[in-house]
PAPATI-932365 format. One record per atom (N, C-alpha, C): residue number from 0; residue in one letter; chain; x, y, z. Coordinates in steps of 0.2 Angstrom, whole numbers. Example, Ala and Ser with C-alpha at 12.3 -4.5 7.8 and 13.67 -1.06 7.14 Angstrom:
+-----+---+---+-------+-------+-------+
!   k ! r ! c !     u !     v !     w !
+-----+---+---+-------+-------+-------+
!   0 ! A ! A !    66 !   -28 !    39 !
!   0 ! A ! A !    62 !   -22 !    39 !
!   0 ! A ! A !    66 !   -16 !    39 !
!   1 ! S ! A !    64 !   -11 !    35 !
!   1 ! S ! A !    68 !    -5 !    36 !
!   1 ! S ! A !    64 !     0 !    39 !
+-----+---+---+-------+-------+-------+
END
This chain:
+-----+---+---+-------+-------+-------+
!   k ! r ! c !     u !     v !     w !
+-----+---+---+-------+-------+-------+
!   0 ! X ! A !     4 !    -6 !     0 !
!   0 ! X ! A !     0 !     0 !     0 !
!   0 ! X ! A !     4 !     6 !     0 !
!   1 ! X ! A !    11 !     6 !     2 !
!   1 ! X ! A !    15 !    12 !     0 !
!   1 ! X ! A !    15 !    15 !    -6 !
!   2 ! X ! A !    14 !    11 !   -11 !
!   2 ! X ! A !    17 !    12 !   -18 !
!   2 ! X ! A !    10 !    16 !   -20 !
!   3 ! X ! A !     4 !    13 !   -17 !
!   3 ! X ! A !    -3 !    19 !   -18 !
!   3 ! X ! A !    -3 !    25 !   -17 !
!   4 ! X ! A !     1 !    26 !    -9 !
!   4 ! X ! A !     1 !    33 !    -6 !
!   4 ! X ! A !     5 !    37 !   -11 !
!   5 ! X ! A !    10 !    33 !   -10 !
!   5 ! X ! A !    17 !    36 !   -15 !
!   5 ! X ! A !    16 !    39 !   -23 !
!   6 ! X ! A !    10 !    34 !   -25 !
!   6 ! X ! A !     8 !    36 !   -33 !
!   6 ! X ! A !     2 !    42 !   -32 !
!   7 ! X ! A !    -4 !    41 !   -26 !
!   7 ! X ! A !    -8 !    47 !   -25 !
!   7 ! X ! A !    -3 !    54 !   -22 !
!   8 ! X ! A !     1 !    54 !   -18 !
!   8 ! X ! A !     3 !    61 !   -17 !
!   8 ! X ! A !     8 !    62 !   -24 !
!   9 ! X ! A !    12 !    59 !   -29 !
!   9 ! X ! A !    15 !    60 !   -34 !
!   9 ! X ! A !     9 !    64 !   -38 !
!  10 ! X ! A !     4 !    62 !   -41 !
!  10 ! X ! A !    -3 !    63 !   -45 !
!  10 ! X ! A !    -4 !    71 !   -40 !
!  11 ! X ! A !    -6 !    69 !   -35 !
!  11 ! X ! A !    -8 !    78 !   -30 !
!  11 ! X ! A !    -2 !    82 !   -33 !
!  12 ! X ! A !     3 !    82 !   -34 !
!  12 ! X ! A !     9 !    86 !   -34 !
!  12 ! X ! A !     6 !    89 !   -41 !
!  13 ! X ! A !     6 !    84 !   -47 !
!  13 ! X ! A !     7 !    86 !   -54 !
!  13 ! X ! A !     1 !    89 !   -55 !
!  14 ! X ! A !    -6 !    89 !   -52 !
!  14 ! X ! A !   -12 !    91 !   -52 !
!  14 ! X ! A !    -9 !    98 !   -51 !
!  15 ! X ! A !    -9 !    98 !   -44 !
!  15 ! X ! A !    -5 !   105 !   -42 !
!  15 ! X ! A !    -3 !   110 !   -45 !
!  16 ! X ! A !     3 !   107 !   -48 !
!  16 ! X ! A !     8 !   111 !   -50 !
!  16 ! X ! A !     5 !   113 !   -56 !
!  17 ! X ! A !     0 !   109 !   -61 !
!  17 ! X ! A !    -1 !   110 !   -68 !
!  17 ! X ! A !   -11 !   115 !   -66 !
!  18 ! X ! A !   -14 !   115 !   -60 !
!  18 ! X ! A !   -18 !   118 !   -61 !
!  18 ! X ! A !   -16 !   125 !   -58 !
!  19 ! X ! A !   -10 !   127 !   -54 !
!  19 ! X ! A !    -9 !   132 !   -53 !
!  19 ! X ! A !    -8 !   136 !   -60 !
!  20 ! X ! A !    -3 !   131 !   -63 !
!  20 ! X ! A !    -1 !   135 !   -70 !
!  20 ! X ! A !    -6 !   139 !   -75 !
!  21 ! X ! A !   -12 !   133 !   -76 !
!  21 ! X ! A !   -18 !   135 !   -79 !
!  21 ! X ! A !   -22 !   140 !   -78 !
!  22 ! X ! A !   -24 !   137 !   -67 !
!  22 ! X ! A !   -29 !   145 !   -66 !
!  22 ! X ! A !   -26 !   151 !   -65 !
!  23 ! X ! A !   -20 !   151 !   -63 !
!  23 ! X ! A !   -16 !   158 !   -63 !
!  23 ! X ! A !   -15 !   159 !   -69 !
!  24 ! X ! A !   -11 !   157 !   -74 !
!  24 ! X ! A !   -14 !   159 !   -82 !
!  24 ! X ! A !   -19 !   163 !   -83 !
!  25 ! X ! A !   -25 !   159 !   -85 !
!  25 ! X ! A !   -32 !   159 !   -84 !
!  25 ! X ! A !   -32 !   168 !   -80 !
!  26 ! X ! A !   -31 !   169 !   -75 !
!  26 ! X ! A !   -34 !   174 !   -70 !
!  26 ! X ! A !   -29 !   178 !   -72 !
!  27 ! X ! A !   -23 !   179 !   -74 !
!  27 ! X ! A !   -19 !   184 !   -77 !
!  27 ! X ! A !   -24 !   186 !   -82 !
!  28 ! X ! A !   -24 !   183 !   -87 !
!  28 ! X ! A !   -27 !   185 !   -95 !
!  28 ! X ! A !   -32 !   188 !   -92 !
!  29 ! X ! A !   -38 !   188 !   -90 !
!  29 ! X ! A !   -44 !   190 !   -88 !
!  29 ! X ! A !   -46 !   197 !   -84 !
!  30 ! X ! A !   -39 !   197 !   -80 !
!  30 ! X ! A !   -38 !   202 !   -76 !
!  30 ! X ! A !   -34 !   206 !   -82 !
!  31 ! X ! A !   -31 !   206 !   -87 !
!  31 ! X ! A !   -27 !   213 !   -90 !
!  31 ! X ! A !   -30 !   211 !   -97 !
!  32 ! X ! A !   -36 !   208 !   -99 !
!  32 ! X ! A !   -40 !   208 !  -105 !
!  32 ! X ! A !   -47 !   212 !  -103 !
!  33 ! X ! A !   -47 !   217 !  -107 !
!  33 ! X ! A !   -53 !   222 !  -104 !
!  33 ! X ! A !   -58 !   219 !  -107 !
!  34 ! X ! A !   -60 !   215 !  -114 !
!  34 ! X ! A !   -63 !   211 !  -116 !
!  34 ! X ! A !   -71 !   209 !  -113 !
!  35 ! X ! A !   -66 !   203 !  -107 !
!  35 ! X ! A !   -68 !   198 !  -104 !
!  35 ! X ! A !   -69 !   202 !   -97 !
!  36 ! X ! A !   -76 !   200 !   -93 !
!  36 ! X ! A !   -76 !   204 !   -86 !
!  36 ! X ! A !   -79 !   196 !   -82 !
!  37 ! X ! A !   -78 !   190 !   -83 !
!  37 ! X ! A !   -78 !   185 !   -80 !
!  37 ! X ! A !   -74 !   186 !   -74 !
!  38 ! X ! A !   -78 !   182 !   -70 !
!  38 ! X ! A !   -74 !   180 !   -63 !
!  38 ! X ! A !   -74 !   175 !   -62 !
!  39 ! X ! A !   -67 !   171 !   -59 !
!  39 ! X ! A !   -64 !   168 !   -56 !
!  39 ! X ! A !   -66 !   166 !   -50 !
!  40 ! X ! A !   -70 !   163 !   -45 !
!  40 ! X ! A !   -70 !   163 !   -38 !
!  40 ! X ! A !   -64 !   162 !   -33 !
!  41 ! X ! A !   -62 !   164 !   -28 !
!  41 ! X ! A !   -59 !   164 !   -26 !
!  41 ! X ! A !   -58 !   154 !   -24 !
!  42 ! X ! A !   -62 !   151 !   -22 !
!  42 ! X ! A !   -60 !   144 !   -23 !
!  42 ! X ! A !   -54 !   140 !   -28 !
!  43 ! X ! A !   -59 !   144 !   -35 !
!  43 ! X ! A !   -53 !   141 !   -38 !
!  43 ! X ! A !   -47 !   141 !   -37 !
!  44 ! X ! A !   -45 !   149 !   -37 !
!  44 ! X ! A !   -37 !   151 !   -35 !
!  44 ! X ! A !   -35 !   147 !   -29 !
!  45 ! X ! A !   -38 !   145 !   -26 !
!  45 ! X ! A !   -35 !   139 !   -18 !
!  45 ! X ! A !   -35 !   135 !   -19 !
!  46 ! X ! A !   -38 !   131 !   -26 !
!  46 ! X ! A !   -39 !   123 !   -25 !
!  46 ! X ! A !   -33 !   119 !   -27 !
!  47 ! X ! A !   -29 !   123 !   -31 !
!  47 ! X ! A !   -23 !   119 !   -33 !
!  47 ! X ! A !   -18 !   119 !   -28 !
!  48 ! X ! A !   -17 !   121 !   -23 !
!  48 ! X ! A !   -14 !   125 !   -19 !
!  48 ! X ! A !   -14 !   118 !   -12 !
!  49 ! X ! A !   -20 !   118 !   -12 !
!  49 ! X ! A !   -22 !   112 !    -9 !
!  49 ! X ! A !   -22 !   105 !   -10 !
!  50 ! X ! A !   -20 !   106 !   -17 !
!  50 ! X ! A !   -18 !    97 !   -21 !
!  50 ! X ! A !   -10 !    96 !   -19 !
!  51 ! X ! A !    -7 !   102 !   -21 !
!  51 ! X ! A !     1 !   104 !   -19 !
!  51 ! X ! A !     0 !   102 !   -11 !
!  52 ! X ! A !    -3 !   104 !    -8 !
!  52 ! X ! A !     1 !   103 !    -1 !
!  52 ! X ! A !    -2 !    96 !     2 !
!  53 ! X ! A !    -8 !    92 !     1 !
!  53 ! X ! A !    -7 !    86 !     1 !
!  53 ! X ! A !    -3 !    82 !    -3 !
!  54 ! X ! A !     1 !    85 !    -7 !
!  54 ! X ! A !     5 !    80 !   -13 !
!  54 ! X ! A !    10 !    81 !    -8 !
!  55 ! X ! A !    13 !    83 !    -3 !
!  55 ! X ! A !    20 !    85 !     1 !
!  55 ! X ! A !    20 !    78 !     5 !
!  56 ! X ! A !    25 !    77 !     8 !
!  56 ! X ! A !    24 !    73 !    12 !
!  56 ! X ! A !    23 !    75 !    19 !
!  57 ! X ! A !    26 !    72 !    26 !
!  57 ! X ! A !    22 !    74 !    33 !
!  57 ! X ! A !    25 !    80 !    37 !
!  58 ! X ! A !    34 !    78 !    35 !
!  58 ! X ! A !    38 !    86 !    39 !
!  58 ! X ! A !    38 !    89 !    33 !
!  59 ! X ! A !    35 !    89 !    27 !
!  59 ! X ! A !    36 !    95 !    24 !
!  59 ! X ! A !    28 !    99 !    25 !
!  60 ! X ! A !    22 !    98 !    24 !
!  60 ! X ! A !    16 !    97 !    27 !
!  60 ! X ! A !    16 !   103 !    34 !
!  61 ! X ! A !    20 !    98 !    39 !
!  61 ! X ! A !    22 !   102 !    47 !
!  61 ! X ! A !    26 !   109 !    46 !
!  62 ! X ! A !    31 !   108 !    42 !
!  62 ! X ! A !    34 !   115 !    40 !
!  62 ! X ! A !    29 !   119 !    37 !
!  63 ! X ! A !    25 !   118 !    31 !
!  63 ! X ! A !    23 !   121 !    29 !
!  63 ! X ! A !    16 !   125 !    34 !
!  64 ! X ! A !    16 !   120 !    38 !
!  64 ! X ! A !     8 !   125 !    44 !
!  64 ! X ! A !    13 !   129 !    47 !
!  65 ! X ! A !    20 !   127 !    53 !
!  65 ! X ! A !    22 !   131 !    56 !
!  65 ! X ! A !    26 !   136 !    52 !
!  66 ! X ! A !    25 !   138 !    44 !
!  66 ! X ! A !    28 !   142 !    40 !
!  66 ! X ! A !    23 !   149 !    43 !
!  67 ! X ! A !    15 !   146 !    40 !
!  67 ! X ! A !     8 !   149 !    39 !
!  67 ! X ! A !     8 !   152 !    48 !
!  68 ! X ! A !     9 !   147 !    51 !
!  68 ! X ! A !     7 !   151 !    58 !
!  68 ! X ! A !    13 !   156 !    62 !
!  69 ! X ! A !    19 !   155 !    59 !
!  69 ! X ! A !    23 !   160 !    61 !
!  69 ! X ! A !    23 !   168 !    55 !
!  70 ! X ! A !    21 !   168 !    50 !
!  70 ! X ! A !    19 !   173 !    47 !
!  70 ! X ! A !    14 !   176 !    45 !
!  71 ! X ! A !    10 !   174 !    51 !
!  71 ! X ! A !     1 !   176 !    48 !
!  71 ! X ! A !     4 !   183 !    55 !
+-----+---+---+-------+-------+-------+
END
């Protein structure tokens, strides 16, 4: 069962990494295209963000909260 955890937090990583690339794309264009006045939910902007940080492993996970709570 290692190799499933190992191959779902791999998958969370690459989801992550390639929805960040898209929605932030996406939300640039849209924000400096006068064109277009669609919105983006705020949601979306965080859900990739949230694949990313389940794709990490436990002490990077634990650094990453004690990053958020020393910074906020």
């Amino acid at each position: 069962m290692v190799w499933l955890e190992r191959a779902t937090k791999w998958m969370m990583l690459c989801v992550g990494c390639a929805g960040v690339l898209i929605i932030y794309t996406g939300f640039f264009y849209f924000l400096l295209s006068s064109e277009l006045e669609n919105v983006i939910p705020w949601y979306a902007l965080l859900s990739p963000w949230i694949c990313i940080y389940f794709g990490l492993n436990h002490n990077q996970q634990a650094y990453v909260l004690k990053w958020f709570v020393r910074n906020r």
